[in-house]
N, C-alpha and C positions, 0 to 999 in steps of 0.2 A: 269935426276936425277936417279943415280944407288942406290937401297935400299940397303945401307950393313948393317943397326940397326935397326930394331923395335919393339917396344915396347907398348903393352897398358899399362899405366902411371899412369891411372888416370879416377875413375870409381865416376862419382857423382850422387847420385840418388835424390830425390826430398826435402829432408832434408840436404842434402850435402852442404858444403861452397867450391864453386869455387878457384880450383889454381889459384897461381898469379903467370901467366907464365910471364917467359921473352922472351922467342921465338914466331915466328909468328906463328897466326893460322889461317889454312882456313877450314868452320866449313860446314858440306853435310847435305842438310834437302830434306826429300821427302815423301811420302806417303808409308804408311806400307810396299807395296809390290812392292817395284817400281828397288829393286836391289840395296840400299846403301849399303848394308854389301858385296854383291857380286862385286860393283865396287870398293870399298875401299878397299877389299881380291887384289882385281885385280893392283889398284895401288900402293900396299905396295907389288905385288909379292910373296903373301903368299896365301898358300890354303884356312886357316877357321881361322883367328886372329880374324876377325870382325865376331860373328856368325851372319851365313846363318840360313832361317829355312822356311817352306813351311809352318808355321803359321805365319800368319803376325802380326807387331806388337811386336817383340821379342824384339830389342830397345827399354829398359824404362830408360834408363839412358844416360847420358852424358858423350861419352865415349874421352879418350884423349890418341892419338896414337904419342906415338915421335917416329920422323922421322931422320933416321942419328946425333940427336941431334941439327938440324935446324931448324925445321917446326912442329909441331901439325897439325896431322889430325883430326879434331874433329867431331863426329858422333853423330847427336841431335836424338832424337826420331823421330819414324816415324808419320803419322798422319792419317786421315781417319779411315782403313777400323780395329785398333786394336779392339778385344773384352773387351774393359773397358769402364768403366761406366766414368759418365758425368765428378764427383767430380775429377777421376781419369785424365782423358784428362785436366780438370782446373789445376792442379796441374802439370802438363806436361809444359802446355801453359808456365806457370809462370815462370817454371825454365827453360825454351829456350827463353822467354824475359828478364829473366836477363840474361843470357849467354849472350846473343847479347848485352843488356845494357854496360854491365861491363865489359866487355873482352876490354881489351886496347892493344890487340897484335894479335885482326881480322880482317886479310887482306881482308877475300873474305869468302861471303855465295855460294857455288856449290846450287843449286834447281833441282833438279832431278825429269823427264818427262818423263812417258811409251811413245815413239814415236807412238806405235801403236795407240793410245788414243788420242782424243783431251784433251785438260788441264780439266777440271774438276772443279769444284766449288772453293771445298776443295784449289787445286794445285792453281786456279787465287787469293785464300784469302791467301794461304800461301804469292805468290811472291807478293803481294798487300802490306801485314803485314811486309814482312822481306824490301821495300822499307821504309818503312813507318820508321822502326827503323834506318834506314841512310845508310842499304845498297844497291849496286847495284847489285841484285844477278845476275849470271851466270848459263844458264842452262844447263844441262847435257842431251839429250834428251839419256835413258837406251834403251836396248833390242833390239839393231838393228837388227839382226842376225835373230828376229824374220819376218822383212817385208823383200820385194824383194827389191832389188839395185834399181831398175825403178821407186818404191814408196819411196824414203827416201826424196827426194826433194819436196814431194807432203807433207807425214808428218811432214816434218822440217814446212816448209810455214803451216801449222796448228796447230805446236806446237806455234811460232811467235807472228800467228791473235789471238788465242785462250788468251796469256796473254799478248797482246797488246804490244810488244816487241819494243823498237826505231829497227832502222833502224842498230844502229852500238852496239845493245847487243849482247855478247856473245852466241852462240848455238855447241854444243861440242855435234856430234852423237855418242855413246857409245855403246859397246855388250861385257860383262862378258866373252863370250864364248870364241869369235876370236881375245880379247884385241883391238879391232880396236877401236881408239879413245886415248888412255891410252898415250900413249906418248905426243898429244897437249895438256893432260890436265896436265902432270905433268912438260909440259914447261912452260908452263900458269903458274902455281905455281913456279916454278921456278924465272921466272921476276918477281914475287911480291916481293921475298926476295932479 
């Protein structure tokens, strides 16, 4: 998938009424600090489209990236570790279950996992909730670049046990830095269209 257009499109915030795309979308959920804006930069081959920022939690909105004019990247809020209050997260919650609800043109939730970490509470009620709604997410295990080569098979097998994984889900290791990863995950998308 060569990026010759892209665009953010479409900025919906918690009062917002959802586009009615007709292109497919595949929609990236993960925890505040976990590198969605840095791997979405990374697979759209743009520097800072998607802000980056070392406060986490920057994500409050539902952002929608057209791609060549084929595909929607869509960028949910992040979760855990933002500084907002309860009401504020409630209201998050709500507009990333209707996304998921209503969206009639989402092919694939990405779930995005620090490999260094095992999954987290937060990350096994995310992929727990985003099944729950009828998908089968795909996880992106972020920040490779951060373990040694020797540990990535030890992390992967803990990212797996940690959210009880079948045997034949998806696990896509990733690093912002060396784009290692970037190309399976944009074939992956690819065969959905």
């Amino acid at each position: 998938m060569v990026m010759k257009h892209v665009e953010l499109e479409t900025v919906c915030g918690v009062t917002s009424a959802l586009p009615e795309n007709i292109l497919p979308e595949v929609a990236f959920a993960g925890k505040s600090n976990v590198g969605k804006s840095s791997l979405i930069n990374t697979l759209m081959n743009r520097k800072s489209l998607a802000r980056t920022s070392s406060q986490p939690g920057k994500t409050q909105t539902i952002n929608f990236y057209n791609i060549n004019g084929a595909v929607y990247f869509v960028d949910l809020p992040g979760y855990g570790y933002a500084k907002i209050t309860e009401s504020e997260k409630r209201k998050w919650g709500v507009m990333v279950e209707n996304y998921l609800h209503r969206s009639r043109q989402l092919k694939t939730v990405f779930l995005l996992i620090d490999i260094r970490h095992d999954p987290s509470n937060n990350d096994k009620m995310m992929y727990d909730w985003i099944v729950h709604q009828g998908y089968e997410p795909v996880v992106i295990a972020t920040k490779l670049d951060k373990i040694k080569r020797s540990q990535v098979q030890k992390h992967l097998k803990a990212v797996r046990t940690g959210l009880n994984l079948k045997p034949e889900s998806l696990v896509f290791p990733f690093s912002a830095l060396t784009k290692q990863g970037r190309d399976e995950i944009l074939e992956y998308v690819e065969s959905l269209l």
